[in-house]
MIVO-192850 format. One record per residue (C-alpha): x, y, z; residue in one letter. Coordinates in pm, 1 decimal. Layout:
N
X|Y|Z|A;
...
//
This chain:
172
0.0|0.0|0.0|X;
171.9|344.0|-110.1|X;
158.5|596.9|122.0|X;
92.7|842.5|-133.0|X;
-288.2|850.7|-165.3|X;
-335.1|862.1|240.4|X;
-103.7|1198.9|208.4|X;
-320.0|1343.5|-61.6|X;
-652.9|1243.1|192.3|X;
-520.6|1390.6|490.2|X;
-444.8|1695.4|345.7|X;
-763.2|1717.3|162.9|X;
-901.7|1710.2|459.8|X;
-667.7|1981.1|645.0|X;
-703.8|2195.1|336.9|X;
-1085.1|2189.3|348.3|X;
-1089.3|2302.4|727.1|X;
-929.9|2647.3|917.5|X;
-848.5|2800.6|1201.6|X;
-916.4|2624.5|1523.2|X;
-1103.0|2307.5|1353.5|X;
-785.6|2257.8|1169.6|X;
-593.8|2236.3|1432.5|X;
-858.7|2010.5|1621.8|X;
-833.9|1786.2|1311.1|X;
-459.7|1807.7|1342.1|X;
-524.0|1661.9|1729.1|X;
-753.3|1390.4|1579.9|X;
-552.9|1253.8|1336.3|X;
-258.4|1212.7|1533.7|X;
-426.6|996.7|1752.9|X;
-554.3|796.6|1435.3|X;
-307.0|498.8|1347.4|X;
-146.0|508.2|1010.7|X;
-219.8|876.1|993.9|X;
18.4|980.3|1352.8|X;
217.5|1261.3|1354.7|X;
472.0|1150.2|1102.1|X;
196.3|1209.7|822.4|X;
22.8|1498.3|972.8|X;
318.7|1730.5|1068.6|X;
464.6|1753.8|750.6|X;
116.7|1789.8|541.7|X;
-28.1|2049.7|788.5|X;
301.7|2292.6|781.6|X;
296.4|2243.2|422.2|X;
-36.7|2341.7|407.5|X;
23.6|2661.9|622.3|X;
-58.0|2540.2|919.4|X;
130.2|2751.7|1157.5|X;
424.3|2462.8|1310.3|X;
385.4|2610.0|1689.6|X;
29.4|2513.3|1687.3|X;
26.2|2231.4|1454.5|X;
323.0|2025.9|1683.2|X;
138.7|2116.1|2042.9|X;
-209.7|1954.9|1858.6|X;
-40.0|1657.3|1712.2|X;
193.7|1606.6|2051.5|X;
-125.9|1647.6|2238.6|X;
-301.2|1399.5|2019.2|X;
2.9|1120.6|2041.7|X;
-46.6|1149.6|2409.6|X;
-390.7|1119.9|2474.0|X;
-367.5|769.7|2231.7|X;
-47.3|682.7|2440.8|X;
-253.8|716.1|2765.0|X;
-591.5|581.7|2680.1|X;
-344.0|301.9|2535.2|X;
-162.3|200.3|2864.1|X;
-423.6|296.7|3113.6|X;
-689.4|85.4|2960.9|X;
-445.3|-199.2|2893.9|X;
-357.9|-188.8|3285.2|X;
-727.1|-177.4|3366.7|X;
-803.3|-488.9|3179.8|X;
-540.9|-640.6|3316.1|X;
-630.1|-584.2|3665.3|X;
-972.1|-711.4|3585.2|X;
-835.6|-996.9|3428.5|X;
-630.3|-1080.3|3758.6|X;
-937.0|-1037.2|3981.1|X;
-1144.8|-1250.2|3765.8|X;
-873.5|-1540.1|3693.5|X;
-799.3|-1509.9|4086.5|X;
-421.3|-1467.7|4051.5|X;
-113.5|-1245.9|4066.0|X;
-6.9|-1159.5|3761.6|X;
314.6|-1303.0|3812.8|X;
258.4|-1630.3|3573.8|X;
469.4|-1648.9|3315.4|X;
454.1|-1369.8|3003.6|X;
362.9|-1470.9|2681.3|X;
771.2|-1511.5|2479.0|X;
636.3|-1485.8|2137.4|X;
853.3|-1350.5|1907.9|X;
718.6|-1252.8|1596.4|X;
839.0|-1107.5|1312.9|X;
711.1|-730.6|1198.4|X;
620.2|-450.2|1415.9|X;
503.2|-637.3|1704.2|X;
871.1|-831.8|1719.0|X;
1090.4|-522.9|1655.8|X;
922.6|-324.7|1946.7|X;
967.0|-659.9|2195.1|X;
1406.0|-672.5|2091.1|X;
1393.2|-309.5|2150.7|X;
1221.1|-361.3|2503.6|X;
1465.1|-590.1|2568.3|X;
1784.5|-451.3|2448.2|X;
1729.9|-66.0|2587.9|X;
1476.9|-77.9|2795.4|X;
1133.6|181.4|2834.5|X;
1329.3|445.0|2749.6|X;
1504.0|288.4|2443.6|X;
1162.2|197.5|2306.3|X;
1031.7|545.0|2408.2|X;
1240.3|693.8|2154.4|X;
1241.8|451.0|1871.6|X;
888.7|261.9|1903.1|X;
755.2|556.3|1706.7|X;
920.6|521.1|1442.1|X;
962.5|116.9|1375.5|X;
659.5|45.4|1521.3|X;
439.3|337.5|1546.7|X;
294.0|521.9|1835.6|X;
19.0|261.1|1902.1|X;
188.0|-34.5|1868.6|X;
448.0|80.6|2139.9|X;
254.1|236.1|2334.8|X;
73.0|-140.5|2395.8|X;
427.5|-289.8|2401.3|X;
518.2|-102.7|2702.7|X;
196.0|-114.5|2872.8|X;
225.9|-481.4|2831.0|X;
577.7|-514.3|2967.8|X;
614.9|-216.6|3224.9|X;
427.7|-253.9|3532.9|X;
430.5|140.0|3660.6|X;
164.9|320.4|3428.9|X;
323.7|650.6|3507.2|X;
669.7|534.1|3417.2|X;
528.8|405.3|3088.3|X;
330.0|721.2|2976.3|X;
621.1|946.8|3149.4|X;
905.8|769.8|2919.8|X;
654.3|746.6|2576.4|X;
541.4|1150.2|2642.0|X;
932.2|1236.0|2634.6|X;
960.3|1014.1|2277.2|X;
702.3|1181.2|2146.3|X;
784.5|1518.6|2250.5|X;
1150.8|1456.0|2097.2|X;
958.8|1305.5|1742.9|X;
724.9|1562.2|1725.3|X;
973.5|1857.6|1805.2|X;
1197.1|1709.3|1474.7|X;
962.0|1677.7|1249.9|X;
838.2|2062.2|1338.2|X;
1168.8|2208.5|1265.9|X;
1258.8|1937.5|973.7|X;
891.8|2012.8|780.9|X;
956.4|2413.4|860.6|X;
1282.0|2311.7|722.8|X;
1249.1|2117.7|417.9|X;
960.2|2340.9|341.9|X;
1141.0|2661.1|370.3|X;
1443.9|2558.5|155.8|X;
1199.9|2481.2|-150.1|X;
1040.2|2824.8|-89.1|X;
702.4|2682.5|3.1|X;
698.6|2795.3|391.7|X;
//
């Protein structure tokens, strides 16, 4: 699947909005997966959007996924304990799959939350990590703390490199 045509919708739709809807669309759609801020960032600054704005929306998107994400993943889990009647200690499922799911488990184990904080995003995508270390780090806060700094990082680069890139083909 190219990711041409999705670049073409999303800005369609950025295009066809203004002013503070835009930037609530901005929000949305970096909380969509496929879309995240990787797409959005660049097509919104391209489109005008002013890049202060457009990166506090789309962080502030990523972060409410991440969130919803881990807390609901820790509340099922606790209900799952209650209802099973155990700990939570039994063993933890050692798949290791190939694709998106795999990369974001040998990046768990080789650097840690922080590790994956920084390059789940981008090999995995903001959902899929933000599951990932829900699944494997016990302390919700640690988990959203860690992914909000990753995504603050991603989201501050691709600000400056779309202002960037944009500006040196005189389009900005």
């Amino acid at each position: 699947m190219s990711l041409f045509p999705a670049v073409i919708e999303v800005g369609a739709w950025l295009e066809e909005t203004g002013g503070l809807v835009g930037y609530l669309l901005v929000f949305v759609l970096a909380m969509t997966p496929a879309v995240e801020p990787f797409l959005v960032i660049p097509v919104a600054i391209g489109l005008g959007f002013d890049p202060v704005l457009t990166g506090m929306a789309a962080f502030a998107g990523s972060v409410s996924a991440v969130g919803s994400i881990v807390y609901t993943q820790h509340q099922l889990l606790e209900w799952w304990h209650s209802w099973r009647g155990t700990d939570g200690r039994e063993a933890s499922d050692e798949r290791d799959s190939s694709g998106r799911y795999g990369r974001a488990r040998r990046l768990w184990r080789r650097y840690g939350l922080a590790g994956l904080a920084f390059a789940g995003p981008l090999l995995a995508g903001i959902h899929l990590t933000a599951l990932v270390a829900a699944v494997l780090e016990s302390d919700r806060r640690a988990a959203i703390g860690w992914l909000s700094v990753g995504l603050a990082a991603w989201t501050g680069g691709l600000v400056v490199a779309s202002v960037a890139g944009f500006g040196a083909l005189g389009l900005v």
